[in-house]
Z-matrix of the N, CA and C atoms (Angstrom, degrees):
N
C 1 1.463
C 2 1.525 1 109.60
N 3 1.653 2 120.63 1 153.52
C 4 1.177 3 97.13 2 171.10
C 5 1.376 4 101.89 3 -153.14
N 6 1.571 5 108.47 4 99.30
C 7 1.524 6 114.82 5 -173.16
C 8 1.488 7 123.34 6 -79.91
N 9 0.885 8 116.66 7 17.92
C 10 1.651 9 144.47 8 169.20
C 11 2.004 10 85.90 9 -67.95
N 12 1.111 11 109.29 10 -59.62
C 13 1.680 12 108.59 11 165.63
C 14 1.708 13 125.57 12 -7.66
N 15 1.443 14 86.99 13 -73.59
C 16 1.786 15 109.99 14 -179.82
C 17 1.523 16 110.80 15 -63.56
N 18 1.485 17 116.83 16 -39.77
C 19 1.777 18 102.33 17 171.31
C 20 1.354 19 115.69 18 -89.14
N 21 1.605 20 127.20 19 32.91
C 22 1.277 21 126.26 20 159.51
C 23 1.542 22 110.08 21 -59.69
N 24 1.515 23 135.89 22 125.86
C 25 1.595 24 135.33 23 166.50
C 26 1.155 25 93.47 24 -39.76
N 27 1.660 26 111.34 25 140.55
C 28 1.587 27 128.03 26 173.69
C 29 1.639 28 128.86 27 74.91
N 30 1.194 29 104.76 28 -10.97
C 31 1.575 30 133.19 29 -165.25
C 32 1.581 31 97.85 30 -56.26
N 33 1.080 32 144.24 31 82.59
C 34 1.664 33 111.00 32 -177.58
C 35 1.682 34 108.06 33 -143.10
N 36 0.868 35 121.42 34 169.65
C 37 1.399 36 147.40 35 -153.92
C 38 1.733 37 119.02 36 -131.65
N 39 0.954 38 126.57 37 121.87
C 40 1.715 39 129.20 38 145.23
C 41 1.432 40 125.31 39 -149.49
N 42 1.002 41 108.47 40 160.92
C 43 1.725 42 110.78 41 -165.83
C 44 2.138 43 87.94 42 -101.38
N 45 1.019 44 87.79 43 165.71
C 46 1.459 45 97.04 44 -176.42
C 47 1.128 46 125.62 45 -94.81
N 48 1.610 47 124.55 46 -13.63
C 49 1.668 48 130.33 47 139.98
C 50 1.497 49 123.03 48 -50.65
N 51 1.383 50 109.96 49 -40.31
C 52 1.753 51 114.80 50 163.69
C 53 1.595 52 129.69 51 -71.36
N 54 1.748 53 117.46 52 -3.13
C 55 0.935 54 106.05 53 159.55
C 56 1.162 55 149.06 54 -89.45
N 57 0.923 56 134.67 55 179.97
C 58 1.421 57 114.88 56 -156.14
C 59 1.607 58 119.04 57 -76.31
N 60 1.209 59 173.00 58 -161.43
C 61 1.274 60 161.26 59 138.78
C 62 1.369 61 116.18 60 -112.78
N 63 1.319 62 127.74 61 137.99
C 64 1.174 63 134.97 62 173.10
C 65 1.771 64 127.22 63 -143.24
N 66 1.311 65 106.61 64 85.53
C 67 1.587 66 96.03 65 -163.52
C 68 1.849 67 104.17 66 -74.89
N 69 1.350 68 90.22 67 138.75
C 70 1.231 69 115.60 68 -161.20
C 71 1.522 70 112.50 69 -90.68
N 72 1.583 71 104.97 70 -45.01
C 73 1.720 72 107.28 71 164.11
C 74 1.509 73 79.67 72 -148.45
N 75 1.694 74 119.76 73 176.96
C 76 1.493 75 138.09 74 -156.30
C 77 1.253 76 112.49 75 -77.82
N 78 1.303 77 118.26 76 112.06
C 79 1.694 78 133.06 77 -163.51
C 80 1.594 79 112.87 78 55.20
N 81 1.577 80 107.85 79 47.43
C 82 1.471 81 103.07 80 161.29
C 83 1.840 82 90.80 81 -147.18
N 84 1.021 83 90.70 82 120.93
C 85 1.966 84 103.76 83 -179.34
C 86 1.673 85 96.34 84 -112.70
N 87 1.484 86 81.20 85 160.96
C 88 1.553 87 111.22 86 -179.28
C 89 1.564 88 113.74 87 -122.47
N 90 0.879 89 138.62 88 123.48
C 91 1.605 90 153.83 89 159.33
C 92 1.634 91 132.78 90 -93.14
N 93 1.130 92 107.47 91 67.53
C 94 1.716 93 124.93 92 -166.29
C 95 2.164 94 90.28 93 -44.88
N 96 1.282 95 100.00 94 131.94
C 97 1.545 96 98.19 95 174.14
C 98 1.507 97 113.84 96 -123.68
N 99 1.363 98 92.06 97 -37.42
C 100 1.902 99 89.02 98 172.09
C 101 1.167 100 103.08 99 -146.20
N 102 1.568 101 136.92 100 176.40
C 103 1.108 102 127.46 101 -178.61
C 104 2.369 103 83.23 102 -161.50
N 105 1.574 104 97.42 103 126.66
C 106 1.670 105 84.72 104 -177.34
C 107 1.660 106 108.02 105 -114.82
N 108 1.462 107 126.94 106 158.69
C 109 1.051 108 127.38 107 -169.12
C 110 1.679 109 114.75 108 -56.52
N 111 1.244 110 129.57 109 24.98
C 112 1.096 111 121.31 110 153.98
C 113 1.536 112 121.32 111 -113.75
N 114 1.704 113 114.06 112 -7.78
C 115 1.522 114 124.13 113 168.41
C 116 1.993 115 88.44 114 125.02
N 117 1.399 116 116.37 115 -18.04
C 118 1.519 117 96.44 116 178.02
C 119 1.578 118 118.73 117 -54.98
N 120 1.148 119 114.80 118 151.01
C 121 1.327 120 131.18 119 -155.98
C 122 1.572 121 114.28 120 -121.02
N 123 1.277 122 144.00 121 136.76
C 124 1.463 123 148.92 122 166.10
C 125 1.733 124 107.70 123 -107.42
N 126 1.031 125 123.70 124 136.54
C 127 1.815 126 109.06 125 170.38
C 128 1.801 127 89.98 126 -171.44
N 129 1.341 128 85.14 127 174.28
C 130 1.285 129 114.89 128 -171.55
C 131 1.702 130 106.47 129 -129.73
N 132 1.134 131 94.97 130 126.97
C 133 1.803 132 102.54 131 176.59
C 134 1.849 133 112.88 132 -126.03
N 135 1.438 134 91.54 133 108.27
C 136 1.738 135 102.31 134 149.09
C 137 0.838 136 153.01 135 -57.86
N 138 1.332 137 134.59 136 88.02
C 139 1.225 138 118.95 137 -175.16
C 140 1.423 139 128.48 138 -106.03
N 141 1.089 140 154.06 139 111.58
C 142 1.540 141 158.17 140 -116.27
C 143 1.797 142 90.89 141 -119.31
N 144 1.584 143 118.73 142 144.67
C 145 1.540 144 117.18 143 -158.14
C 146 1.963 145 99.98 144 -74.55
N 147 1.345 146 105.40 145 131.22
C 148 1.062 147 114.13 146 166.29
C 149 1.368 148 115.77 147 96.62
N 150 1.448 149 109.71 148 31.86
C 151 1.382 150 111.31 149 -167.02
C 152 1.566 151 91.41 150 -113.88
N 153 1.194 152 123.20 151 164.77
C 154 1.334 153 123.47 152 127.93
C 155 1.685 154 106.49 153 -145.09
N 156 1.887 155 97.53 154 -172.92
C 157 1.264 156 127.54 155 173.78
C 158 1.497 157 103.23 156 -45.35
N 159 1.876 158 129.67 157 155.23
C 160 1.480 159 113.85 158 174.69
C 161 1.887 160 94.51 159 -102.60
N 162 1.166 161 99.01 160 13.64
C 163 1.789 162 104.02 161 -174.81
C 164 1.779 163 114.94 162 -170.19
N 165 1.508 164 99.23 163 167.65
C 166 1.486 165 97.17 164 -170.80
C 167 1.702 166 98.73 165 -68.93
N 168 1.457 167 81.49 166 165.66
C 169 1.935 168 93.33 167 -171.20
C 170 1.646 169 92.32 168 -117.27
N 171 0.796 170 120.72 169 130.49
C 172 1.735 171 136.78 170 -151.53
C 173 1.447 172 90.78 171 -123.10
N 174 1.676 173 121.07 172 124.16
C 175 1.311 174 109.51 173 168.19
C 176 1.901 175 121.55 174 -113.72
N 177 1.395 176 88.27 175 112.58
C 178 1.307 177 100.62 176 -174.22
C 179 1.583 178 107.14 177 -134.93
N 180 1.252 179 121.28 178 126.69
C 181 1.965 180 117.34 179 49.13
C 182 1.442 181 104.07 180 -113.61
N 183 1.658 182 118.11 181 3.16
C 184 1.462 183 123.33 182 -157.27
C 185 1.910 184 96.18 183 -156.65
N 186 1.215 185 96.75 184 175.74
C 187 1.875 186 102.17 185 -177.29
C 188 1.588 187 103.44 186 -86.36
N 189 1.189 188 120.90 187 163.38
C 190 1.208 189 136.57 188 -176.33
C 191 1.687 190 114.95 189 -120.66
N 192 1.273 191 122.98 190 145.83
C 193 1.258 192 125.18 191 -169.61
C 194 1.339 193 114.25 192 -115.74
N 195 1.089 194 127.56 193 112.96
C 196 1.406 195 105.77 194 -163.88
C 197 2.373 196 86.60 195 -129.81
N 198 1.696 197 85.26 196 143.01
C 199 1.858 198 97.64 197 179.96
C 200 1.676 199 88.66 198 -126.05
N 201 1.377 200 117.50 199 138.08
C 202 1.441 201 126.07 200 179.71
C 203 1.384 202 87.58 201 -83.38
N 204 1.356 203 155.65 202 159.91
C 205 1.011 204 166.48 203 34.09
C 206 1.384 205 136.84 204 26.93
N 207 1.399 206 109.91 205 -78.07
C 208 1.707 207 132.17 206 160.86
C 209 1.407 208 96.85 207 -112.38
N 210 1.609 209 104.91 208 167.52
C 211 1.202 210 138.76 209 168.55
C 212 1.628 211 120.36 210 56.85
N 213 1.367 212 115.09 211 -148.57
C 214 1.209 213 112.16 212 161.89
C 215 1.464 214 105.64 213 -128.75
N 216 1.326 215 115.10 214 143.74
C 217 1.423 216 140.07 215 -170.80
C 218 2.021 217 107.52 216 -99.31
N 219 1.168 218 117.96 217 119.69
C 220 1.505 219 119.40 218 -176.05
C 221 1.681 220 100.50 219 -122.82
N 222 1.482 221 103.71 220 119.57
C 223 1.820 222 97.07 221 -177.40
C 224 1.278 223 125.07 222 -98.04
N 225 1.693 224 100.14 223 -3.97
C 226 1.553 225 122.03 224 165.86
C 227 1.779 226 86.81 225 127.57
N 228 1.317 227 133.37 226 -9.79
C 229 1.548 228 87.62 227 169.32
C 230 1.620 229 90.82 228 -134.67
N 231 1.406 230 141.74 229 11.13
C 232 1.159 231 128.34 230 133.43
C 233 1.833 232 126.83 231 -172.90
N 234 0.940 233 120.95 232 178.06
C 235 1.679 234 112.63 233 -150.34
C 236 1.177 235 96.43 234 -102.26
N 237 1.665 236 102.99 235 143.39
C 238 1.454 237 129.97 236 -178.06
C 239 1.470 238 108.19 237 -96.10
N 240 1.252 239 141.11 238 115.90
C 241 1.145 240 113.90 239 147.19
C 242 1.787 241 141.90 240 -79.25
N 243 0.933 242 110.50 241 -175.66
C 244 2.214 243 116.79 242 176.61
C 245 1.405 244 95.97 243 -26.26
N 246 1.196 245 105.00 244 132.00
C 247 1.809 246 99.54 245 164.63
C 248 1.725 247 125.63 246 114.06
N 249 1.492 248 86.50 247 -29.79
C 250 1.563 249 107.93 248 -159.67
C 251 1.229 250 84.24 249 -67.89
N 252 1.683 251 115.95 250 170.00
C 253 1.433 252 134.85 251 172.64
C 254 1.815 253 101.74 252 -151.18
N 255 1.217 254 86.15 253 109.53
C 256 1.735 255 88.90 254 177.29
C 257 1.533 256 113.18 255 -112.89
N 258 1.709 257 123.19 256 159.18
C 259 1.232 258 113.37 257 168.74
C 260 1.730 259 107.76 258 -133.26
N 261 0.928 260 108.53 259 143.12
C 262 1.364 261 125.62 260 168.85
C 263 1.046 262 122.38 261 -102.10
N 264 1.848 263 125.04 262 103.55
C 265 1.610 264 115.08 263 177.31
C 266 1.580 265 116.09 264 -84.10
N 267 0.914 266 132.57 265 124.75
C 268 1.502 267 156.57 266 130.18
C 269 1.476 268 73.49 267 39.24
N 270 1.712 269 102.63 268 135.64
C 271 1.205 270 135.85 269 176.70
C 272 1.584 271 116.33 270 53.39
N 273 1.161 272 126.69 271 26.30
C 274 1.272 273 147.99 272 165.61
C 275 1.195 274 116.40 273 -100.12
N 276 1.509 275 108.76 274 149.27
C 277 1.831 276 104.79 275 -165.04
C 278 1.574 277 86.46 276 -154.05
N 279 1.393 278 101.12 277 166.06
C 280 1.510 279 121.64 278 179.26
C 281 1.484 280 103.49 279 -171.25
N 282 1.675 281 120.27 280 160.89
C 283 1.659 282 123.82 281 -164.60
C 284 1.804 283 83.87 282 -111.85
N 285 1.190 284 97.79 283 122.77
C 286 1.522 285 113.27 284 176.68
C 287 1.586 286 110.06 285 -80.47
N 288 1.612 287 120.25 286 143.23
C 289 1.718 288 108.95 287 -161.96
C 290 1.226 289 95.90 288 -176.97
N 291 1.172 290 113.95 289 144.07
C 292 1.910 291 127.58 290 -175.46
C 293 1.512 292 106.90 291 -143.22
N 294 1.266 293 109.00 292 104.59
C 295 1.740 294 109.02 293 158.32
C 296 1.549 295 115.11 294 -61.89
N 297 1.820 296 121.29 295 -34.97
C 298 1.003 297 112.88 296 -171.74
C 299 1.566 298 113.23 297 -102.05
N 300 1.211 299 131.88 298 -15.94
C 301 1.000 300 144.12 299 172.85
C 302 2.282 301 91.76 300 119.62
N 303 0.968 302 96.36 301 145.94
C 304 1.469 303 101.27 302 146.50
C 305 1.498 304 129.45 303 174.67
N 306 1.176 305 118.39 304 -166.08
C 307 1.523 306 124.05 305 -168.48
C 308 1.929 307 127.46 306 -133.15
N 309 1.404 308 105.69 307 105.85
C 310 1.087 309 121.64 308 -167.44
C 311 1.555 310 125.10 309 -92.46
N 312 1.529 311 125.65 310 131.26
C 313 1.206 312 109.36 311 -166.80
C 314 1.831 313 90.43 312 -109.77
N 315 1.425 314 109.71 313 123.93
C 316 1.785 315 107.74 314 163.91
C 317 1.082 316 121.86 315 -149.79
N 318 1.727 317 94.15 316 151.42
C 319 1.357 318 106.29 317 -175.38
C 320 1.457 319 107.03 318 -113.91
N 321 1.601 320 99.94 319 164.08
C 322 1.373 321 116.37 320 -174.18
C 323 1.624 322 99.89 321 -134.51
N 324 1.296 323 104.97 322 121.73
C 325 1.964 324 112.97 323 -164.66
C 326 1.618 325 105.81 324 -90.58
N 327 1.738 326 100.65 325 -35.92
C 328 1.406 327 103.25 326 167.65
C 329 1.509 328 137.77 327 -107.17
N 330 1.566 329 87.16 328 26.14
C 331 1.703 330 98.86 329 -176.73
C 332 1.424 331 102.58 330 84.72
């Protein structure tokens, strides 16, 4: 083992039940996971079945990465299932939406 690992600067860890929760609109939560000294971002998004976005989701100031995890993922013109890995470049938008409910892990490189 070599825990010399864990006190690397920046090194860090959380499970995704310990983060924090923040529902964002009604049965779709947010889970902040990392956040790095330039504003890039890690999180996890819930989405509960039959929900969506009430508007397009615009990605700015940089593209967004989004990996389905659970369920199936709908971005408004057709559904992703588990597994998928999509990218969105900067200034691109799509209406986020789940018939089945599911759970998305994304990052944002430029905040």
């Amino acid at each position: 083992m070599h825990p010399e690992i864990l006190a690397q600067q920046g090194y860090t860890s959380v499970s995704v039940e310990e983060a924090p929760v923040n529902e964002v609109f009604p049965g779709i939560r947010h889970r902040p996971l990392w956040t790095g000294p330039n504003g890039a971002h890690a999180d996890v998004l819930e989405m509960d079945p039959g929900t969506s976005w009430p508007r397009r989701d615009v990605h700015e100031p940089g593209p967004e990465e989004v990996f389905v995890v659970s369920g199936t993922f709908n971005d408004g013109a057709r559904d992703y299932p588990a597994g998928t890995f999509l990218h969105a470049p900067a200034g691109s938008w799509h209406v986020p939406a789940t018939t089945t409910g599911c759970t998305l892990f994304i990052f944002y490189p430029e905040g």
